[in-house]
Every structure is written in C-alpha cells, then in structure tokens.
N, C-alpha and C positions, 0 to 999 in steps of 0.2 A: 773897600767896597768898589771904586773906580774900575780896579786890575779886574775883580771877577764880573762885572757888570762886563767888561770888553773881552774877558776871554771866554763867555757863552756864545757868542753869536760866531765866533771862530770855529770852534766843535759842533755848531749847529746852526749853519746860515740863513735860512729860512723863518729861524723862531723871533717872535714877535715881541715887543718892549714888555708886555703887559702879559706875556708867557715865561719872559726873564725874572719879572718882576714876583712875579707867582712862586716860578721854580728856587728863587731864592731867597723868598721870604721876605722882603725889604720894606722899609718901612719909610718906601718913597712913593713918590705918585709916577707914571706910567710917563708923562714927559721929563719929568729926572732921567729916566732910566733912557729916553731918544738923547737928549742932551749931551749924556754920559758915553754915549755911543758914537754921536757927533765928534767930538771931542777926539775921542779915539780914532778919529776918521773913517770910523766902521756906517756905512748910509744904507736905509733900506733897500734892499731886492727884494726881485717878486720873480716867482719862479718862470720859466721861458716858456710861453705857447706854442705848444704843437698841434699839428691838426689832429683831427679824429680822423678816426679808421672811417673808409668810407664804405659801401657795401661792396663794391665791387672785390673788396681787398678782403673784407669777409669771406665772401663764397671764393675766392682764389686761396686761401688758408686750408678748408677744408679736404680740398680734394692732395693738396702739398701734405699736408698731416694724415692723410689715408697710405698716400705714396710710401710715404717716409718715417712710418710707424714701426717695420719691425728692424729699419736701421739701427747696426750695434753701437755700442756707445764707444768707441775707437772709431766708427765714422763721423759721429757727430761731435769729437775731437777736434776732426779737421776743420769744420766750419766757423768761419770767420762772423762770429755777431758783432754787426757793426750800429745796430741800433740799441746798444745797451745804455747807452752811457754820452753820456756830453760835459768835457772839460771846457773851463772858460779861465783861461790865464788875464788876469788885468793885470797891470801893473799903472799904478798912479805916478 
C-alpha cells in the first residue's frame, strides 16, 4: 500500500491526498495517506502563479492572429513557443 500511495503523486504531481485516497480505494483516512507521502519525502505543491493576460495583450493577439492566419504550417514550424511549458528540476 506504502509503494502505491508514493508512486501516484509521481505520475501525477498535483493530485491531492484525498484524490489518492479515492483513486485507490483505501481504507484509510486522508491524513494516512499525507503521512505516507511524508515519509516518502514526496511534500505538497501548489501549482505556480502566473499572471493573467492583461487587456492590452488581448487586443495585441487579435490583429498578430489576422496577420498570421493564412501562414503555412512549415512556417509556423519554425516558431520557437517559449510559453508552453515550465520545467522545475529540484533536487533535495
């Protein structure tokens, strides 16, 4: 029970003691399952705040997306999206 309790929150870092608890049926209570995690050295996160879109960045989208609507898709190849994705290496 310990192994699987600590290898959910691996495959799915976000998910919640009392979502673990659920997804696997256990018939513990919801601080077993932080305890269990503890243990495991695995400690709550909470996912990282970004700002919100502000208007300005709104109506600067619109007229970029009129622009750049009947580009083929071998140009929009080359464009480098740098706002997809956020790695976060720790190491303890």
């Amino acid at each position: 029970m310990d192994r699987t309790i600590a290898r959910t929150p691996k495959a799915q870092p976000m998910i919640s003691s009392r979502m673990i608890k659920d997804s696997l049926k256990l018939p513990v209570s919801t601080v077993t399952v932080r305890r269990r995690l503890c243990e495991a050295n695995l400690l709550a996160r909470s996912p990282r705040k970004v700002p919100l879109l502000q208007k300005r960045h709104v109506l600067k989208r619109i007229p970029f997306s009129k622009e750049h609507l009947i580009w083929p898709k071998e140009k929009w190849r080359n464009i480098l999206w740098t706002d997809e994705i956020l790695i976060n290496y720790s190491y303890n």
